[in-house]
C-alpha positions in Angstrom: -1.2 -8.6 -4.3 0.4 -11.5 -2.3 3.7 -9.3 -2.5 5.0 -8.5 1.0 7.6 -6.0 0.3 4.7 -3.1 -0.5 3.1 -1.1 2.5 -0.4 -1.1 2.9 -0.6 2.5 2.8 1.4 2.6 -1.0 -1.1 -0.5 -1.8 -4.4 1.4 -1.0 -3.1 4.6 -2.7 -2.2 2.4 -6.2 -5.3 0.6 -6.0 -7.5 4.5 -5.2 -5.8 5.4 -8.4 -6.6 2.4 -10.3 -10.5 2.6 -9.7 -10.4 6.3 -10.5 -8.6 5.7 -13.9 -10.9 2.7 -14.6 -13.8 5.4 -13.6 -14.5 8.3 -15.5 -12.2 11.1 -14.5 -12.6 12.5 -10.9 -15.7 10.3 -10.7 -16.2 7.3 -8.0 -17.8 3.9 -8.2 -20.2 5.7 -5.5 -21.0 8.6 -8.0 -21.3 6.5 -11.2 -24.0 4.1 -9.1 -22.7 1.3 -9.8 -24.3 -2.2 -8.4 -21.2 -5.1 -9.8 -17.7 -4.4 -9.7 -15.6 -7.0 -11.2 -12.0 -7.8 -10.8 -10.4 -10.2 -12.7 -7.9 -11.9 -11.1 -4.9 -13.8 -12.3 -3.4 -17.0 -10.0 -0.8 -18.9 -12.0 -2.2 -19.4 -15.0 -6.0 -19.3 -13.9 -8.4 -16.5 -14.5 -11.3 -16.2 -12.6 -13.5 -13.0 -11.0 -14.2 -11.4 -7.9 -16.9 -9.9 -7.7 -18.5 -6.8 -5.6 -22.4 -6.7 -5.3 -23.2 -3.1 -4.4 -26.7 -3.5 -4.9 -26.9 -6.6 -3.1 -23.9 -6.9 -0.7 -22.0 -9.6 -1.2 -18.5 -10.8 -2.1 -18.2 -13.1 -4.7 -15.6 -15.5 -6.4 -16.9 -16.4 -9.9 -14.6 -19.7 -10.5 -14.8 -22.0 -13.2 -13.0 -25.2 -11.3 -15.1 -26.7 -8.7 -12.5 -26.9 -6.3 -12.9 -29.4 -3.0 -10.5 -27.0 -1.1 -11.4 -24.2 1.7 -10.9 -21.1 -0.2 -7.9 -20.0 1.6 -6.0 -23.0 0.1 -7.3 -22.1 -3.2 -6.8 -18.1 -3.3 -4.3 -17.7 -0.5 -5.3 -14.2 0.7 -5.9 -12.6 -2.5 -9.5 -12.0 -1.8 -9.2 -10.9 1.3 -6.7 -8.8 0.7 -8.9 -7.1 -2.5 -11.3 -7.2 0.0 -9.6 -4.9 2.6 -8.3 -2.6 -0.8 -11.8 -1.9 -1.6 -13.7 -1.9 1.5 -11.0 1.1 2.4 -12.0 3.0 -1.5 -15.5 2.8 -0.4 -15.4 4.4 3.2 -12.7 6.8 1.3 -15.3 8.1 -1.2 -18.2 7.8 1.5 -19.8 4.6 -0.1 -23.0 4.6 1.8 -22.3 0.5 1.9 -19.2 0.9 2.7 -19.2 -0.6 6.3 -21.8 -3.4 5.4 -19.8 -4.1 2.4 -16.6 -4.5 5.2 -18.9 -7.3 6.8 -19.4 -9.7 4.6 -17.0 -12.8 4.0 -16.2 -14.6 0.7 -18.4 -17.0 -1.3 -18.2 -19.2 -3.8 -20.7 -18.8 -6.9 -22.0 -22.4 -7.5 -22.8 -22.7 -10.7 -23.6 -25.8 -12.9 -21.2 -26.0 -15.7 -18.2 -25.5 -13.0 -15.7 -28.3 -14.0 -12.9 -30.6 -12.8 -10.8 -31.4 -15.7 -11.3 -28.3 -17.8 -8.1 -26.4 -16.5 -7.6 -24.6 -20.2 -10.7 -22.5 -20.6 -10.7 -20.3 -17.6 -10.0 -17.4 -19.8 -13.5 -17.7 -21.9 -15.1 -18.8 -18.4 -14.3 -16.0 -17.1 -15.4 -13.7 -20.1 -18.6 -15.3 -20.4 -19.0 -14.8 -17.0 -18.3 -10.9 -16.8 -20.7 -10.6 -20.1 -23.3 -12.4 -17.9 -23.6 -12.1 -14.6 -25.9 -9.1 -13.3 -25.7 -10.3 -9.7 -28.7 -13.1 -9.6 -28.9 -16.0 -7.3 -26.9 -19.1 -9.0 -29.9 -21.0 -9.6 -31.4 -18.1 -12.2 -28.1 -17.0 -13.8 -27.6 -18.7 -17.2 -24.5 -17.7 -19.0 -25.1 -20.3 -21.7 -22.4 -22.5 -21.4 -23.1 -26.4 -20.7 -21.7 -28.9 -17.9 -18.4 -30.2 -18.3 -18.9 -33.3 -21.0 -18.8 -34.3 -24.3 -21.2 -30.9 -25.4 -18.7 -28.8 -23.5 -15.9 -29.9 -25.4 -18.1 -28.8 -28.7 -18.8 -25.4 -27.1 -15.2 -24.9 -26.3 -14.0 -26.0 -29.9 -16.7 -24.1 -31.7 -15.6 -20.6 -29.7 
């Protein structure tokens, strides 16, 4: 995504392929009705989501590190650049949030068993985090797993 040498017109025409094959054939995320779209997303060696809220609009980054860094310095442009990619599919496919979707700017999900150390994991983070997230306020989402610690050690070597 950070790759320079691809037009934005040959990026927006992969990624409108890529949602319909990850839709049902000649179906649109605006057809299926369809409130969370996650992307998983690949920097280095860390996983973690972005996430869509259709329902709700909002554009979320579901991180396991609690980084102390502006998101910029963290995710370069990838999420804005997703961003764009998608905003463009929805106004293709007449979204009807499609232009407040366009609005919005990135946000952090703050949630309490984000860690510092635990730079291994972000794989199962962000599994457990797909498998629970339906798009409620930080405060009322529990995924199940524990602040960073001794017991989160024992979670992580149990799974």
């Amino acid at each position: 995504m950070e790759d320079t040498k691809v037009s934005i017109r040959e990026r927006q025409e992969e990624f409108h392929a890529n949602i319909l094959a990850a839709c049902r054939r000649n179906e649109t995320i605006a057809s299926l009705k369809v409130d969370l779209v996650f992307f998983i997303m690949l920097r280095g060696r860390h996983f973690y989501l972005v996430v869509f809220n259709l329902k709700k609009p909002s554009f979320l980054i579901i991180d396991n590190i609690n980084h102390t860094q502006s998101i910029e310095e963290v995710y370069g442009i990838v999420p804005e650049t997703l961003h764009s990619l998608f905003c463009n599919y929805l106004r293709e496919v007449h979204h009807p949030k499609a232009y407040e979707m366009l609005q919005l700017q990135p946000e952090i999900v703050d949630m309490d068993w984000r860690t510092k150390k635990n730079f291994v994991d972000c794989g199962v983070f962000a599994m457990r985090h797909m498998e629970t997230f339906f798009g409620s306020k930080s405060k009322d989402w529990k995924c199940g797993l524990v602040k960073e610690g001794t017991k989160n050690k024992a979670q992580f070597n149990f799974i």
